[in-house]
MDTraj code that builds the backbone (N, CA, C; nanometers):
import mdtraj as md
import numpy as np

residues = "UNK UNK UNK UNK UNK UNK UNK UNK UNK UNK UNK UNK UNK UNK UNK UNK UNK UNK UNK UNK UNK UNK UNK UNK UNK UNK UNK UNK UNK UNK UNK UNK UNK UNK UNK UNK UNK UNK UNK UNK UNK UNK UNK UNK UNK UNK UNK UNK UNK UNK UNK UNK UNK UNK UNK UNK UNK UNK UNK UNK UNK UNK UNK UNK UNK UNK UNK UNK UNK UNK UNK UNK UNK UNK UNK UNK UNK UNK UNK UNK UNK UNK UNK UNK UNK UNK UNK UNK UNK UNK UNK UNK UNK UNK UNK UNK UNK UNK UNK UNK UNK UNK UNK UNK UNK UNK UNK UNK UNK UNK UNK UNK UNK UNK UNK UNK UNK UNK UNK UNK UNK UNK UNK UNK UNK UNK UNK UNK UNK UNK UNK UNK UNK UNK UNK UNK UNK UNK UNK UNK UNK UNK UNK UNK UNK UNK UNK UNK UNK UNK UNK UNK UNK UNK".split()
xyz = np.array([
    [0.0843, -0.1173, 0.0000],
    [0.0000, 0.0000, 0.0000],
    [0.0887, 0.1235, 0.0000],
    [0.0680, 0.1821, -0.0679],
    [0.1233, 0.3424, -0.1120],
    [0.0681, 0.4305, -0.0204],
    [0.1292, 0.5632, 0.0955],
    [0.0719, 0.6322, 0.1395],
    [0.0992, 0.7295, 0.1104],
    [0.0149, 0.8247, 0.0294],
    [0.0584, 0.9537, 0.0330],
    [0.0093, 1.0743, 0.1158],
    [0.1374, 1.1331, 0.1964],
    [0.0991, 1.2070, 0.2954],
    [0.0742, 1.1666, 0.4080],
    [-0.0764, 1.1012, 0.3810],
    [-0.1875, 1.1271, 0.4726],
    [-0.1877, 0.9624, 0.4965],
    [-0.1498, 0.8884, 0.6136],
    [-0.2241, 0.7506, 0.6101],
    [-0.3186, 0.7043, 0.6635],
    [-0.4047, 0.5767, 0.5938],
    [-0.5409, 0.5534, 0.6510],
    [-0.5397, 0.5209, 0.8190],
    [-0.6090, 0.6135, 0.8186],
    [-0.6822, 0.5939, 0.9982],
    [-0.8402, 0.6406, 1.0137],
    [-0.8832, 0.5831, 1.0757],
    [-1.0791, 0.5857, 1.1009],
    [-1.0646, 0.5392, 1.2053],
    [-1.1418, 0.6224, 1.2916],
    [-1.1772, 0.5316, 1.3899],
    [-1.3519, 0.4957, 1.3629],
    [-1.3674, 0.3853, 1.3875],
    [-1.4912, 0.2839, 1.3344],
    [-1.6051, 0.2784, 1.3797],
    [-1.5761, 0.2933, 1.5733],
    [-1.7006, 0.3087, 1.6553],
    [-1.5940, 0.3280, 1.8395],
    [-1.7254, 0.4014, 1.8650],
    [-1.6862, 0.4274, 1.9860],
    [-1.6326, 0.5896, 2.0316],
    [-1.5865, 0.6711, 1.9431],
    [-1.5748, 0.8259, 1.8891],
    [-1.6413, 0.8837, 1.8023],
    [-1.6955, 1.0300, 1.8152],
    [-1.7008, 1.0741, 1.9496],
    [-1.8257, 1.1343, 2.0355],
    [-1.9560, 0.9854, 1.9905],
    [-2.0758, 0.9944, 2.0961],
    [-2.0743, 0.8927, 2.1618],
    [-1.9772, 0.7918, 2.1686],
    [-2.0397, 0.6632, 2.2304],
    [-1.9618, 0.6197, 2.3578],
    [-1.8704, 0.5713, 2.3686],
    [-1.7837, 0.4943, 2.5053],
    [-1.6251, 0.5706, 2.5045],
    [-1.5850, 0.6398, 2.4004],
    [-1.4505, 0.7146, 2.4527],
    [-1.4484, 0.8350, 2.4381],
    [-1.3575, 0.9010, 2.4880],
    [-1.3539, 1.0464, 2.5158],
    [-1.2000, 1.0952, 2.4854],
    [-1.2216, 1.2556, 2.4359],
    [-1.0717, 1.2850, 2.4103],
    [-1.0381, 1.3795, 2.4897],
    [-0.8605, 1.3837, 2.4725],
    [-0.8010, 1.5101, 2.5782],
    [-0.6622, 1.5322, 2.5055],
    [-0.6544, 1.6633, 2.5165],
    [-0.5890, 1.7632, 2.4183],
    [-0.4236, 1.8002, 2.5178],
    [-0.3390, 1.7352, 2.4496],
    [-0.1957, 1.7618, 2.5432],
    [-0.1053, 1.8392, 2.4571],
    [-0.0968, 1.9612, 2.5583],
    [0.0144, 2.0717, 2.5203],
    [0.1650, 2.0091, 2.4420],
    [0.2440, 1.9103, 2.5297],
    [0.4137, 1.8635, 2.4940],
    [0.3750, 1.6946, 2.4771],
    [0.4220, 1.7007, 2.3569],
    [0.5000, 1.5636, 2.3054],
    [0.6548, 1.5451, 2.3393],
    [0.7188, 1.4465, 2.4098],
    [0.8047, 1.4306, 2.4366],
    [0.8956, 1.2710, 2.4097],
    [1.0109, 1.2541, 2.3730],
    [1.0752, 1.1815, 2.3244],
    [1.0518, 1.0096, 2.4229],
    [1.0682, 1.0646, 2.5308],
    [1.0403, 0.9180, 2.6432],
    [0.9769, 1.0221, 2.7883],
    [0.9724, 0.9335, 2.8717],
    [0.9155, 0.9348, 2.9971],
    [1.0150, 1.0701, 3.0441],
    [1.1393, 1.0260, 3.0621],
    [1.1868, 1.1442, 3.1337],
    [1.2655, 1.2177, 3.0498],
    [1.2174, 1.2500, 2.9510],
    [1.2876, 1.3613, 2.8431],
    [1.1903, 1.4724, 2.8388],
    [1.2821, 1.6044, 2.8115],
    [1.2029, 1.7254, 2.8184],
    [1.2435, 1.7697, 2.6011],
    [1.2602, 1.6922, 2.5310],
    [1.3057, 1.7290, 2.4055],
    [1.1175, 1.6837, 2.2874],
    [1.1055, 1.8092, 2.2115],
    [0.9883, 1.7737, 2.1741],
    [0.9693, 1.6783, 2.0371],
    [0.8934, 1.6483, 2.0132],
    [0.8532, 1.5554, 1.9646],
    [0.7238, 1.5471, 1.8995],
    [0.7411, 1.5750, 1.7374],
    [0.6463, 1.5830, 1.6540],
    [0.6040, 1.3438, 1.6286],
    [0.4623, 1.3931, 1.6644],
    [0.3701, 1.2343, 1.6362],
    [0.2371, 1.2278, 1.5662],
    [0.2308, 1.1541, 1.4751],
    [0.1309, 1.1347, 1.3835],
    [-0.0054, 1.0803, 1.4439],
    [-0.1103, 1.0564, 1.4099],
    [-0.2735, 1.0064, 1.4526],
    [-0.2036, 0.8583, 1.4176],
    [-0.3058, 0.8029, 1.4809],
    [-0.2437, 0.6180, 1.5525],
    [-0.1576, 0.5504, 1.6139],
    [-0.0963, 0.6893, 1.6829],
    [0.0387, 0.6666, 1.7501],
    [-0.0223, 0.6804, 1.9227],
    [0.0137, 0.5520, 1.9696],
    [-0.0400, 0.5585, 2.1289],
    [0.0751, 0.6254, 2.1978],
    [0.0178, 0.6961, 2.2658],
    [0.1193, 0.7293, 2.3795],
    [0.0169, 0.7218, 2.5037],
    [0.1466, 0.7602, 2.6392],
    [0.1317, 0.7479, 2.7905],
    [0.1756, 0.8811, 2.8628],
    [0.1198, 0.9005, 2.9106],
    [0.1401, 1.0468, 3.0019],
    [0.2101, 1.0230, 3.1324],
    [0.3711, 1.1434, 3.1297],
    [0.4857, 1.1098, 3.2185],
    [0.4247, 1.1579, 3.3477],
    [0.4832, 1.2054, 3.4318],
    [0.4597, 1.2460, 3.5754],
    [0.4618, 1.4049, 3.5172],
    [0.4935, 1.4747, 3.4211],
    [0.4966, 1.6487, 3.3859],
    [0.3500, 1.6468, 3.3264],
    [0.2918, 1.5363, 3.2962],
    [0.1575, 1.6121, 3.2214],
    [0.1889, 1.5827, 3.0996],
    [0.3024, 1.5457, 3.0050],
    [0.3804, 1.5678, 2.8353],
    [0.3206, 1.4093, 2.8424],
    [0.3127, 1.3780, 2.7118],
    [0.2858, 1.2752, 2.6462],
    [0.4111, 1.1673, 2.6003],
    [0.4501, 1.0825, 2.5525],
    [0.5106, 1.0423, 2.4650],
    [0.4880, 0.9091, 2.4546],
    [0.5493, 0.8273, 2.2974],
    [0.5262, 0.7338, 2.2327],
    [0.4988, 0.6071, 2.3435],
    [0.4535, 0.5308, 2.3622],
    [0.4505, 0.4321, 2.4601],
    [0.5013, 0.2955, 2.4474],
    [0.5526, 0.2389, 2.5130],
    [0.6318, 0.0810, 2.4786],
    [0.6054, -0.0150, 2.6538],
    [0.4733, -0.1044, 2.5723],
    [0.4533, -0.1913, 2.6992],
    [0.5712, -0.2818, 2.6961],
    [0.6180, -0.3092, 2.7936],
    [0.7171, -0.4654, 2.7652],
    [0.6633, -0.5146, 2.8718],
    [0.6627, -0.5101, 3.0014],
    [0.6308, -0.6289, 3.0901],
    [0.5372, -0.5696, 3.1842],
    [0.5144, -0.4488, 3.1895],
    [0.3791, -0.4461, 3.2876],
    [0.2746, -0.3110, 3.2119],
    [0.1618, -0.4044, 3.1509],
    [0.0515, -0.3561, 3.0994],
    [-0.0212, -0.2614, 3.1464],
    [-0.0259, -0.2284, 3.3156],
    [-0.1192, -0.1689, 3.3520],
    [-0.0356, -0.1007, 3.4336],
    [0.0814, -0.0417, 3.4189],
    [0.1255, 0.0750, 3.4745],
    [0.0807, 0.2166, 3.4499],
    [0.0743, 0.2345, 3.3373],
    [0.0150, 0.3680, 3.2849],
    [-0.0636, 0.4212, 3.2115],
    [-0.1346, 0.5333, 3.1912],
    [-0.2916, 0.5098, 3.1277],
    [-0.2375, 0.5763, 2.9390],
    [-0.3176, 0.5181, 2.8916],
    [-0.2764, 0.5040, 2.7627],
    [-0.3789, 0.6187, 2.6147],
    [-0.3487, 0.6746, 2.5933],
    [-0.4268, 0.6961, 2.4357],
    [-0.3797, 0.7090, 2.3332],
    [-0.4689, 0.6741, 2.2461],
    [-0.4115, 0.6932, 2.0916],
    [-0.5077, 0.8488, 2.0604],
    [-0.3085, 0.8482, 1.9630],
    [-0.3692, 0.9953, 1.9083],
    [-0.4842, 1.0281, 1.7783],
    [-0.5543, 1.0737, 1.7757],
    [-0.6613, 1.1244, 1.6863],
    [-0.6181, 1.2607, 1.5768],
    [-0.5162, 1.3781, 1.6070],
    [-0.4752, 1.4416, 1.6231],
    [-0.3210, 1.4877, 1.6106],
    [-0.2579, 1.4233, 1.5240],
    [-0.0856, 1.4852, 1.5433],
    [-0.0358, 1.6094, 1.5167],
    [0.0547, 1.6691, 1.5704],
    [0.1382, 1.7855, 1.5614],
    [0.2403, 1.7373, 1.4232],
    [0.2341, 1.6507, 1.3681],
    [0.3108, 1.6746, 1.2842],
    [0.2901, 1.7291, 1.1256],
    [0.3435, 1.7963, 1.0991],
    [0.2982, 1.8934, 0.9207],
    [0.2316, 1.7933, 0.8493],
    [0.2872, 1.6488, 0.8185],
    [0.2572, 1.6180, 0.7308],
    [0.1125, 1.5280, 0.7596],
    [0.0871, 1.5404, 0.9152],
    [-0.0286, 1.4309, 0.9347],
    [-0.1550, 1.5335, 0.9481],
    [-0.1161, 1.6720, 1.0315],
    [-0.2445, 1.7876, 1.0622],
    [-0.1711, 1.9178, 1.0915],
    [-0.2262, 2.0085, 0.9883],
    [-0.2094, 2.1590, 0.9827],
    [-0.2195, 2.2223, 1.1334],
    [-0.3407, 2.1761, 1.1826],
    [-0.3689, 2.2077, 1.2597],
    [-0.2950, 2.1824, 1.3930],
    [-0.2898, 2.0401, 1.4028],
    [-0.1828, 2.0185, 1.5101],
    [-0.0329, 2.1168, 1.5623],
    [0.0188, 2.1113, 1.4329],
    [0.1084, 2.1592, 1.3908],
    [0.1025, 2.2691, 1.4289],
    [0.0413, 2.3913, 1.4322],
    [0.0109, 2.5184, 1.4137],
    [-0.0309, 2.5488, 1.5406],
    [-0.0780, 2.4496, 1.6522],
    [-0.1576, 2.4723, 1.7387],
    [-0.0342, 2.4179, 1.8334],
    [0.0731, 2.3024, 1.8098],
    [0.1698, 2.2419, 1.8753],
    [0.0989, 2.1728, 1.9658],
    [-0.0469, 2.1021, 1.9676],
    [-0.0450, 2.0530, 2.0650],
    [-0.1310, 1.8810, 2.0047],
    [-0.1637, 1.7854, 2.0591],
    [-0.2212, 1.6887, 1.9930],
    [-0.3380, 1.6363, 2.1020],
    [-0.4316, 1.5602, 1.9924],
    [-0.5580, 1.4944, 2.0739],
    [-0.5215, 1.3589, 2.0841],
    [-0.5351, 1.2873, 2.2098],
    [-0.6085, 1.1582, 2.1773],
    [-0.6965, 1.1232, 2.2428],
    [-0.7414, 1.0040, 2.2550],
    [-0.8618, 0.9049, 2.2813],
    [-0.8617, 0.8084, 2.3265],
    [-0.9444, 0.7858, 2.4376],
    [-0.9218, 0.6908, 2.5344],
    [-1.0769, 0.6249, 2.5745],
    [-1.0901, 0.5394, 2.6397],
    [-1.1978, 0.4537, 2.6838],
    [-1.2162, 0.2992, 2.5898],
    [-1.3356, 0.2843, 2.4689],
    [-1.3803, 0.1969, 2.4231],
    [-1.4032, 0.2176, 2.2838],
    [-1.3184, 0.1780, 2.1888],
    [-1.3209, 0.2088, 2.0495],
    [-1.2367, 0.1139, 1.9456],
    [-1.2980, 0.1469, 1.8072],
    [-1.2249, 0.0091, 1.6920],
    [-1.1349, 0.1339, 1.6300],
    [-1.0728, 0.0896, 1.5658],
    [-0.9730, 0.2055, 1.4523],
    [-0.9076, 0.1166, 1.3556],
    [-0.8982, 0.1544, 1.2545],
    [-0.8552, 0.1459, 1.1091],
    [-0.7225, 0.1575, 1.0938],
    [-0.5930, 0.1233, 1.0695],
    [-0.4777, 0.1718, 1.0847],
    [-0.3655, 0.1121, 0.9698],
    [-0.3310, 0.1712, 0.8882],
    [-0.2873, 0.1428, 0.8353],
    [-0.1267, 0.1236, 0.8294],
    [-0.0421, 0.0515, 0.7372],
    [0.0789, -0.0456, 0.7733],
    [0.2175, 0.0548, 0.8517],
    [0.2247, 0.1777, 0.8257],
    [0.3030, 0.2589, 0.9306],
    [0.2666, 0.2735, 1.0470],
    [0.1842, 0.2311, 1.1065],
    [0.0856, 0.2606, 1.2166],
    [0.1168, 0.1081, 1.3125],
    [0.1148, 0.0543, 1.2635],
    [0.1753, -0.0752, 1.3574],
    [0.2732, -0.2061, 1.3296],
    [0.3419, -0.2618, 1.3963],
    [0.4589, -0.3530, 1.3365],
    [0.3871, -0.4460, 1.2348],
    [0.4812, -0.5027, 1.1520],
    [0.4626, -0.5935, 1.0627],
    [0.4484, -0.7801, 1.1634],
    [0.3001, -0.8270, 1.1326],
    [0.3134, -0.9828, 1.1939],
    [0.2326, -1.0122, 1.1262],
    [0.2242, -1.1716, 1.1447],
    [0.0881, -1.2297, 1.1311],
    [-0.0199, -1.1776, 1.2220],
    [-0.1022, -1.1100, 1.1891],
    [-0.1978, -1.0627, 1.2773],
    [-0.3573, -1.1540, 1.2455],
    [-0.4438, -1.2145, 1.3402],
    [-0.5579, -1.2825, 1.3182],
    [-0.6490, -1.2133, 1.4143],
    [-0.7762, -1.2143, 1.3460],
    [-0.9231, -1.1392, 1.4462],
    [-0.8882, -1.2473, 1.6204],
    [-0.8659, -1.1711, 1.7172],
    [-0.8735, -1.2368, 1.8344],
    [-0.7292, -1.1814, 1.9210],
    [-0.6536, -1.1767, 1.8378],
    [-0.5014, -1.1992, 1.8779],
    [-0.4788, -1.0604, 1.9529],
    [-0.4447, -1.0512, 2.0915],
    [-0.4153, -0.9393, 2.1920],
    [-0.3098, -0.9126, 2.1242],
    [-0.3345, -0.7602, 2.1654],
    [-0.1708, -0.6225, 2.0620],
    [-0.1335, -0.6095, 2.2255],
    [-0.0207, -0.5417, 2.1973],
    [0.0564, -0.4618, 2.2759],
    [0.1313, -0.3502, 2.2178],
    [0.1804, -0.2681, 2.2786],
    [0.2731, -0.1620, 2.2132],
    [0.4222, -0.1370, 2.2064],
    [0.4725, -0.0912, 2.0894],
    [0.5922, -0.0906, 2.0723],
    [0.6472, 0.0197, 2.0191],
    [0.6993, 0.1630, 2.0815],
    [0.7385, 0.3007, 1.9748],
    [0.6251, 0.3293, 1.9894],
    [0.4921, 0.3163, 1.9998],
    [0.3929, 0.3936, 1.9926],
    [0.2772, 0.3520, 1.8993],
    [0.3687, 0.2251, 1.7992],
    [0.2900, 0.1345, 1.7225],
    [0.2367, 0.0167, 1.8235],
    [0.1421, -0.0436, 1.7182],
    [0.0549, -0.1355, 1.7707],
    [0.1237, -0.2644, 1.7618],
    [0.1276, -0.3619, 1.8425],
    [0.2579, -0.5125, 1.8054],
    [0.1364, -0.6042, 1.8425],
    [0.1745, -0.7412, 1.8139],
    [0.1038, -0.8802, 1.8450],
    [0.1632, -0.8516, 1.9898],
    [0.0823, -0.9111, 2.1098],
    [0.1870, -0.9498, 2.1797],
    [0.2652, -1.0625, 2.2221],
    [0.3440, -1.0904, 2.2411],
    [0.4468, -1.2115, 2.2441],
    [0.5444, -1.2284, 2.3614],
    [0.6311, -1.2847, 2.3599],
    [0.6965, -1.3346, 2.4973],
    [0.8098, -1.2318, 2.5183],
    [0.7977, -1.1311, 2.3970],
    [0.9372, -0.9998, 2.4382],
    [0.8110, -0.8879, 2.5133],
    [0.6676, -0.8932, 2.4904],
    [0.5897, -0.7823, 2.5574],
    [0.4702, -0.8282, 2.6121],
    [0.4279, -0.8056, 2.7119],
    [0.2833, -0.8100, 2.7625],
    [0.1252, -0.7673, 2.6500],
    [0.0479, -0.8329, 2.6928],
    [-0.0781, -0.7822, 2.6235],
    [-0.1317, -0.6231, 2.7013],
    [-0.1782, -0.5706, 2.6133],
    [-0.2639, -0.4444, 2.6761],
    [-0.4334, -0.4912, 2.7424],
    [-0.4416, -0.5034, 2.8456],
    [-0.5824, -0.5843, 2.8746],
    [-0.7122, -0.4761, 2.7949],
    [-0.7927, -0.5406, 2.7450],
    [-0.8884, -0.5345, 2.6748],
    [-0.8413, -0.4514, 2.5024],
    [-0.7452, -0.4949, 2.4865],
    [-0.7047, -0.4710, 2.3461],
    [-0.6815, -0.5693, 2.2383],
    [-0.7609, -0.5281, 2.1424],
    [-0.7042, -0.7226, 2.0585],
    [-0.7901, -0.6127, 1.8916],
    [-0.7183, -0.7528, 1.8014],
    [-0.7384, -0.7326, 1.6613],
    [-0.9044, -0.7957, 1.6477],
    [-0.9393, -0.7045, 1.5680],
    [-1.0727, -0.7270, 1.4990],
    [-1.0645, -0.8095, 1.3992],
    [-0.9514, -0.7344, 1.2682],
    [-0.9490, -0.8323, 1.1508],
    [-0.8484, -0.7392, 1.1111],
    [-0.7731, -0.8431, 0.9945],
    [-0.6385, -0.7544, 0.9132],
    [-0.6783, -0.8269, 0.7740],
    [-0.6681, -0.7044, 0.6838],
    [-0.6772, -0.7269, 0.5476],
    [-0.5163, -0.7236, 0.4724],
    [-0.4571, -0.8289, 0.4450],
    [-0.3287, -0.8646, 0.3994],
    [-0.3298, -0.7733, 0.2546],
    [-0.3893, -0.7769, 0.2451],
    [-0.3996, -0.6868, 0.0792],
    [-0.3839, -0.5621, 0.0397],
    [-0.5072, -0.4944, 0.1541],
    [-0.4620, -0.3747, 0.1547],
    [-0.3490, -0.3008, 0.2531],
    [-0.3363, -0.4381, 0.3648],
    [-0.2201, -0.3806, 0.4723],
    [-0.3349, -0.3129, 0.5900],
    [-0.4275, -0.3076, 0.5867],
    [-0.5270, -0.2347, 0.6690],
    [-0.5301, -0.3255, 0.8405],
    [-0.5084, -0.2916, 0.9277],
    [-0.5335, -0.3565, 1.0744],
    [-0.6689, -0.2603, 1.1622],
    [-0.7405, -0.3602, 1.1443],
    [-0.8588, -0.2915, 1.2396],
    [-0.8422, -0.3605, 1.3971],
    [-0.8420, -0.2466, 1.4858],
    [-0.7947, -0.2733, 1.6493],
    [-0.9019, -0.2287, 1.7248],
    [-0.9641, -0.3608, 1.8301],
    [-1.0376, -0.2632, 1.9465],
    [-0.9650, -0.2520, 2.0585],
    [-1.0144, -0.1255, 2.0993],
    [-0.9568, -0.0677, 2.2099],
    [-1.0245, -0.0749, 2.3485],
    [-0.9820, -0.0774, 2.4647],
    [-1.0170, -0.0442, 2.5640],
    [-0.9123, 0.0096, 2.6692],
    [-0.9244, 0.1329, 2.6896],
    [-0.7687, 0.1893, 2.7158],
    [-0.8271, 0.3137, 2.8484],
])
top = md.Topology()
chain = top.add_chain()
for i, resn in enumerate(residues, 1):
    res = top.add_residue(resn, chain, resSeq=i)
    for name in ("N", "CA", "C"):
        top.add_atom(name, md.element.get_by_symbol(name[0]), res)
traj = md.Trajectory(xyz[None], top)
């Protein structure tokens, strides 16, 4: 799949009348305890440090340390003007499906059922190098178009 610019993301159900809700963060930041900023695209999960700043998120062994959203919203030029212009990004949290296309999460065999976890901020299978995200798993992946549809509960 060819992306130009702009890559596919929808979110499917669950935004923004039904089970999740969004919240708008001033600083993107490189890791947990970095103060260096950090332009991030829509489908990129991140976790919020102890400053309030955001950045990319990477579960490896404990799932339920920190609260999680995916962005709706990036600061970066090439994903939203707006972001960009505004320096700040949305995401979304609670109960929702999303559309995501092949920059958006690692390359696996992915099957409807199979719990994700996170890796960089992308979406991963999870496996014996990372924990599952509890109530997160694949809907369905279309090999063809590269498309991964994910529900969320975050």
């Amino acid at each position: 799949m060819v992306e130009v610019i702009r890559p596919k993301f929808d979110v499917t159900r669950g935004w923004p009348n039904i089970s999740a809700y969004d919240k708008t963060f001033a600083k993107v930041v490189d890791d947990a305890a970095s103060t260096a900023a950090l332009k991030v695209r829509q489908g990129t999960v991140v976790a919020i440090n102890p400053q309030g700043d955001v950045y990319p998120a990477t579960v490896l062994l404990d799932g339920g340390a920190f609260k999680l959203y995916m962005v709706i919203e990036g600061n970066d030029p090439l994903d939203s003007y707006a972001g960009d212009y505004l320096d700040k990004v949305v995401g979304i949290a609670g109960d929702f499906e999303v559309v995501l296309s092949t920059t958006m999460f690692v390359a696996g065999a992915y099957a409807p059922g199979d719990q994700i976890s996170i890796l960089g901020g992308k979406v991963k299978i999870a496996d014996g190098s990372n924990v599952a995200v509890p109530g997160c798993f694949v809907v369905s992946y279309d090999s063809v178009s590269d498309l991964l549809k994910v529900a969320f509960n975050l």
